[in-house]
N, C-alpha and C positions, 0 to 999 in steps of 0.2 A: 620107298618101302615104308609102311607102316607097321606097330608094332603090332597090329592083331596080325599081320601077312608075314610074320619076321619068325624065322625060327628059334630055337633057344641059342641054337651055335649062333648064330648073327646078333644077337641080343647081347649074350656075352662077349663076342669082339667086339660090339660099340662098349659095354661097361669100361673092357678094358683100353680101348682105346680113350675113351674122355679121363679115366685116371691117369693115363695117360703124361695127357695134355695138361690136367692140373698141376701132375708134380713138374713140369718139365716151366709149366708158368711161375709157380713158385719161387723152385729155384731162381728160375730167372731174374724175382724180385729182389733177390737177395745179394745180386751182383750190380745191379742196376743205379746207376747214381744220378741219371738224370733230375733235372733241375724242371720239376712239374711245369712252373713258369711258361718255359718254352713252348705249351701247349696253347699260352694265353692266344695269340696273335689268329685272325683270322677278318674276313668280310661277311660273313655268314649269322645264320642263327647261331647263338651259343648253345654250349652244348656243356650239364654238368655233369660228371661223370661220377656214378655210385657203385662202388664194388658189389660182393655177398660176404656172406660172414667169413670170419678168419681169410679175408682177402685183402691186402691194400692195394692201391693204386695201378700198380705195376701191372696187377695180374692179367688185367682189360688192356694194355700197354701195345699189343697189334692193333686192338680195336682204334684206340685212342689215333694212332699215328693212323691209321685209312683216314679217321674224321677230320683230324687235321689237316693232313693234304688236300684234302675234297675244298679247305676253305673254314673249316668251321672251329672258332676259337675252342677250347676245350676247357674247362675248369673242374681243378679237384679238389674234393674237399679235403684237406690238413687236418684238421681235426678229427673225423671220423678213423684215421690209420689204420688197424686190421679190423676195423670191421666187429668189435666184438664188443658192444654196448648194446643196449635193449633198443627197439626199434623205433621206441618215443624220443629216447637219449637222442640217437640219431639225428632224425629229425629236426629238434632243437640245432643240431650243430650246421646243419643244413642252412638251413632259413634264416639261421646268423652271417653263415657265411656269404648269403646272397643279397643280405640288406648291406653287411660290414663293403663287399663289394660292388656294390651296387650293379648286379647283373640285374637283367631286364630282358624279358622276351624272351626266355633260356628254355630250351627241350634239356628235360633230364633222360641220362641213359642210363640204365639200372641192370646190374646182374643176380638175382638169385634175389637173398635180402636187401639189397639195394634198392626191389621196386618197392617194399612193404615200405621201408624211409621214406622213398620218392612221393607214396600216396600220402604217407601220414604228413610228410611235410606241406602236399597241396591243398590239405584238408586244416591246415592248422597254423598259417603264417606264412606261406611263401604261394601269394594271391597270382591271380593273372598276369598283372605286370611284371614279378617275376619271372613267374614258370606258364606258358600254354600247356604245358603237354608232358606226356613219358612216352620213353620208348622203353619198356620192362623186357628183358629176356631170363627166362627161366626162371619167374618169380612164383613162389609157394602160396600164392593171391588165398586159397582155403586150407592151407598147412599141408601137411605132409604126414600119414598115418606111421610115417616108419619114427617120427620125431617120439614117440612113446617109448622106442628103444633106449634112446640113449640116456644114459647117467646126468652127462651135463647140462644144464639147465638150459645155456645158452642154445642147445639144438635141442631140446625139448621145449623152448619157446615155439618153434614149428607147428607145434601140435594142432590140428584141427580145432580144438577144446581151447588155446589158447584166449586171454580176452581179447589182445591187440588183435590176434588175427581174428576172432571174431567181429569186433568192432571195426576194422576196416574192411572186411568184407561188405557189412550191412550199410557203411556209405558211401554210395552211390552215386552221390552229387557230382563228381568227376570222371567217373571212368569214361564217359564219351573222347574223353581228352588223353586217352591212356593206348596204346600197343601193346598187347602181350603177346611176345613171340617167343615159341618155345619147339623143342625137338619132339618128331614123334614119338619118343621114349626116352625116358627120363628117370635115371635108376636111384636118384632122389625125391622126385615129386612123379609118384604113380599114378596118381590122379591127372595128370597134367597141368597148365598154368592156366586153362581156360578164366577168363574172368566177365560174367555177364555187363552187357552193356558197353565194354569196350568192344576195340578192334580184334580179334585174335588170329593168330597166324602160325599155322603150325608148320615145321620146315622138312624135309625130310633129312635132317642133318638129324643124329641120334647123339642121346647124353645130355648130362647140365651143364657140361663147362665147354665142348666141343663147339655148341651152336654160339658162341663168340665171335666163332671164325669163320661160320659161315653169310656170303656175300650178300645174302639176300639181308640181313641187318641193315647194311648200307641202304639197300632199295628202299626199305622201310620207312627210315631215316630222313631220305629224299624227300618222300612222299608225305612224311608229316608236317618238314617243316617248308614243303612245299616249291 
């Protein structure tokens, strides 16, 4: 189902379903004591894993545990914690963390704000030999017109008008290398995640936090790093 085909009652049960799903992930960070570590071990491409704002680690924490069974080491960045630094700050923390450990070859997986990090950081220190590629779900790639509403600055960074968003929109030089996958309906980013010159892949899973969980992620995943 798509959202031009989706009625307002079905629209409103995905909103409330992905709210859902958010606060039920939350929580769940918050009991959560795993030792990130344990995701290191794998045979596969690495894989670093970037939350969205006000998210740490945990949140992606299903996702995380499918990619690691599949084989695929996992790394998270410590530094980045909830998620609420400006997108360059990010970034920076990124691209430290991937020299300090010397990842090499690494598909980053990105949710929400975590693809804007992921690109600023491919565009600005974390070369080839790092990073090939992203796999972005639900990322704001030209902002988000509802970001005008809010008070706090940090989601009013979203803004279409933004510079970082503007400025990573207009480079280019990577997105060949980029997956943006996103839900047909997305009660945060109405525009959708389309992002020209990548791959985009719209799912029929509905919501920003919902499409996490859905499978075809994985297929994606497969498929990028081959």
């Amino acid at each position: 189902m798509t959202m031009r085909g989706a009625s307002p009652l079905a629209l409103l049960g995905a909103w409330v379903r992905d709210y859902a799903y958010a606060i039920a992930a939350q929580v769940r960070g918050v009991f959560d004591r795993t030792d990130p570590a344990t995701f290191r071990a794998g045979h596969r491409t690495p894989v670093v894993v970037l939350p969205g704002i006000y998210e740490s680690w945990h949140f992606m924490r299903p996702l995380i545990i499918a990619m690691h069974h599949r084989g695929y080491p996992v790394h998270i960045v410590g530094a980045l914690r909830r998620n609420g630094r400006p997108v360059i700050e990010g970034a920076v923390a990124v691209v430290q963390y991937l020299r300090e450990n010397d990842v090499r070859g690494a598909v980053i997986v990105a949710h929400s704000k975590g693809g804007l990090i992921g690109k600023q950081a491919m565009i600005s220190g974390a070369t080839p030999e790092h990073v090939t590629g992203m796999l972005a779900i639900a990322t704001p790639f030209a902002g988000s017109r509802y970001a005008r509403f809010f008070v706090n600055p940090a989601l009013r960074g979203f803004s279409p008008r933004n510079a970082t968003i503007r400025a990573l929109l207009l480079e280019t030089t990577i997105d060949a290398n980029i997956v943006s996958v996103y839900g047909s309906f997305d009660p945060h980013i109405p525009g959708g995640s389309a992002l020209p010159g990548a791959r985009n892949v719209v799912l029929d899973t509905m919501g920003h936090f919902r499409v996490l969980a859905d499978p075809r992620i994985l297929d994606e995943l497969e498929t990028l790093t081959g």
